[in-house]
N, C-alpha and C positions, 0 to 999 in steps of 0.2 A: 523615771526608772521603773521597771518590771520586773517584782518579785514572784519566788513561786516557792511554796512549801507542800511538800508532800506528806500527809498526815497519817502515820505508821500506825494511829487509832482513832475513833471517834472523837470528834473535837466534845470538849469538856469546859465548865467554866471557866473564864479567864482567857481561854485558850486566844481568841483574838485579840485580847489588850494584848498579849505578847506577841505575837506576829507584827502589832502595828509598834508596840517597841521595839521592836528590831530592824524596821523599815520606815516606817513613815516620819519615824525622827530622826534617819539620816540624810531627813531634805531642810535644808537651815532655813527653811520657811514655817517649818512644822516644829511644835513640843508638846514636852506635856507639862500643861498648866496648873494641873491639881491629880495629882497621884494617889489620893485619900478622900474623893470625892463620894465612896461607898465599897460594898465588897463590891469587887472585882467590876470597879467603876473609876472610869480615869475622864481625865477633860483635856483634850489638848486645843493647844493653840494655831490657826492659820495668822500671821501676821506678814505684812509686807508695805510697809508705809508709802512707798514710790510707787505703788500697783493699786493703791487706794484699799487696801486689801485688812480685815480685823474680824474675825470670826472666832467662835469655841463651838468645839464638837465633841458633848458628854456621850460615852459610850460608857453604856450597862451590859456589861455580860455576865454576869450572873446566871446564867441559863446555859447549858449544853449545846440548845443546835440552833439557837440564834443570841442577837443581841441589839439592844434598842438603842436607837442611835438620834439625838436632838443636837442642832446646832442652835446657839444661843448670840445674842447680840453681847453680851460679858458675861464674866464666870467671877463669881469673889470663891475664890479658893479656901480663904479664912472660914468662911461660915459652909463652905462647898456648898455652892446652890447658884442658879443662873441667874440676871439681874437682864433687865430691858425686855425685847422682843422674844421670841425664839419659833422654829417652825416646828409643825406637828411630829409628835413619836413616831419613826417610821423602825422597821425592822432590816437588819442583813441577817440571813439566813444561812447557818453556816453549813448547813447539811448534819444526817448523823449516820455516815458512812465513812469511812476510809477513803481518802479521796486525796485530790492536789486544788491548795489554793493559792489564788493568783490575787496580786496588790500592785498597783500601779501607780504611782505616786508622779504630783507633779509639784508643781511652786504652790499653786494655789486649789488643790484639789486630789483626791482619789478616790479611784474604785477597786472593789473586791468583788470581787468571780470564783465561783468554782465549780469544775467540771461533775462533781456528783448531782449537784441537784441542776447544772445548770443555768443559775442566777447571776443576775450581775446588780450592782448598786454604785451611786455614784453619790458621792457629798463633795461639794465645794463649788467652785465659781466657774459658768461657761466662760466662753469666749464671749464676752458682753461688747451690747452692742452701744453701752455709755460704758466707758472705763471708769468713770468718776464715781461709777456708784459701786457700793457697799453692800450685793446682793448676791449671796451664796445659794447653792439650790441644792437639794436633797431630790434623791428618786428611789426609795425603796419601799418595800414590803411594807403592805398596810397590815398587816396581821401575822404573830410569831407563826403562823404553820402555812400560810401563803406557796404557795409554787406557779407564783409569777416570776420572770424575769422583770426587774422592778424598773434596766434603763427599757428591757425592749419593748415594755406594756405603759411606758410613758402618756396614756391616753384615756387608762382605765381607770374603774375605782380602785384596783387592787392595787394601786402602788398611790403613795407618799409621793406629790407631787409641788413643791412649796417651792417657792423662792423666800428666804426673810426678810427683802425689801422688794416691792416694781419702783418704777419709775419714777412713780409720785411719791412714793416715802410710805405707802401702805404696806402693812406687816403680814409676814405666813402667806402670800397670795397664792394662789392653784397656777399652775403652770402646765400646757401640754404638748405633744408635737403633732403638729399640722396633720389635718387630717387627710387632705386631699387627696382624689383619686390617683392608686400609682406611686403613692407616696412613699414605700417602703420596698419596691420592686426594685433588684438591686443586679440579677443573673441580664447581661445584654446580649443582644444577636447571635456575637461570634463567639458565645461560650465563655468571657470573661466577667469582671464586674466593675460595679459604679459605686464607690465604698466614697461616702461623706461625712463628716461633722452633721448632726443632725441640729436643724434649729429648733427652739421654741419659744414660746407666744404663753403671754399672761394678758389679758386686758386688752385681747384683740390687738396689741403689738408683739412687734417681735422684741425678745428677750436677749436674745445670743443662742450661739450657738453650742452642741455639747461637747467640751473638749477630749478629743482624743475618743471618742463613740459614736455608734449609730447607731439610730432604732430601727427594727427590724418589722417591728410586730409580729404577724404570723406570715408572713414570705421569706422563705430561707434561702430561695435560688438552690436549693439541692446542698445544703450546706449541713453537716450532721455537728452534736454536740462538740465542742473538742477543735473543729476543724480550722485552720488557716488560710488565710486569702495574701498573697503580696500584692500589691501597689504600688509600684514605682520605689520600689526597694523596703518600702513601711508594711511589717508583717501585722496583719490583725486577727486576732481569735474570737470567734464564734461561741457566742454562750445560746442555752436553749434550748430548754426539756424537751417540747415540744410547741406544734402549731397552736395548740390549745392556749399552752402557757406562755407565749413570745417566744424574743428571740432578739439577740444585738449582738455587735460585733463592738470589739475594746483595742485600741493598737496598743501594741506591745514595744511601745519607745514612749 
């Protein structure tokens, strides 16, 4: 599903635990697991036993124009604190302008976008390339004042790039998207485009791919902040300050 909130004032504490209470737990994959996890700190839950799927993702927003965001291998709610693995602090950045934001919610995953600054961020499970395994992956802002886009700098330092498990059962691993020449060029011949699921690679394997996104990097194909591309009926929106700071595209279904 594809939500959008238009924000009448500068996002404020808390302000995204309530956007994702309002959305992300109208997908019965999603809840929230520990509601008193801290001020204006919630823990929800991805579960989905038949997709091999068991994750928690503590959001800190405590802060105004971001909020920190760790996925954890379990949450004991009782004592509110994370128990097993979990990957690095990474940031969404919610802007601190009056702006519209977007949530895109799936079974096993979402991202948040917004056209003021531009950014996008994605937490949960690509499209893997073993269904068996137990590996969610985080892409955002390595730092609260960042203005990276954090899927379309997928390569950089400046973005949180982890998976909580690869392959072989190792924890937090770095994940990035393929570097190769060409690789983010997206505008073809006849003036149209070539809009994919972007893959990515930990451990010199491939990982899976990103659900429902592409990285962009800095090639826009003439694509400005805001704008939409259709593909065969599936409309996707373009995030992306600038060439500096990236740039990805997020479908809107």
């Amino acid at each position: 599903m594809w939500y959008s909130l238009v924000k009448s004032a500068a996002p404020t504490a808390g302000s995204l635990l309530a956007f994702l209470d309002d959305c992300l737990i109208l997908n019965a994959k999603w809840s929230v697991h520990d509601a008193a996890a801290g001020t204006n700190k919630k823990v929800y839950k991805c579960e989905d036993a038949g997709g091999a799927v068991l994750f928690y993702v503590a959001v800190d927003d405590n802060y105004a124009a971001y909020a920190g965001v760790q996925v954890w291998e379990g949450w004991d709610a009782g004592s509110h604190a994370g128990t097993g693995q979990s990957t690095t602090v990474g940031y969404i950045r919610k802007g601190t302008d009056v702006t519209t934001w977007y949530l895109s919610v799936l079974d096993w995953r979402f991202i948040f976008a917004t056209i003021a600054t531009g950014q996008s961020h994605y937490v949960g499970m690509m499209n893997r390339a073993d269904v068996s395994k137990n590996c969610p992956l985080v892409l955002l802002c390595a730092s609260t004042s960042s203005l990276y886009n954090a899927i379309g700098n997928a390569t950089g330092t400046n973005t949180v790039r982890r998976v909580l498990w690869d392959e072989a059962g190792n924890a937090n691993v770095s994940v990035n998207r393929p570097q190769q020449a060409g690789a983010w060029y997206l505008k073809t011949y006849d003036g149209t485009y070539l809009v994919q699921e972007s893959p990515m690679i930990g451990n010199s394997r491939y990982q899976g791919s990103l659900n429902g996104a592409m990285v962009l990097h800095n090639q826009f194909g003439g694509l400005a902040n805001g704008d939409e591309v259709t593909i065969g009926g599936v409309v996707w929106k373009f995030f992306g300050p600038s060439t500096t700071y990236m740039g990805s595209l997020v479908r809107m279904s």
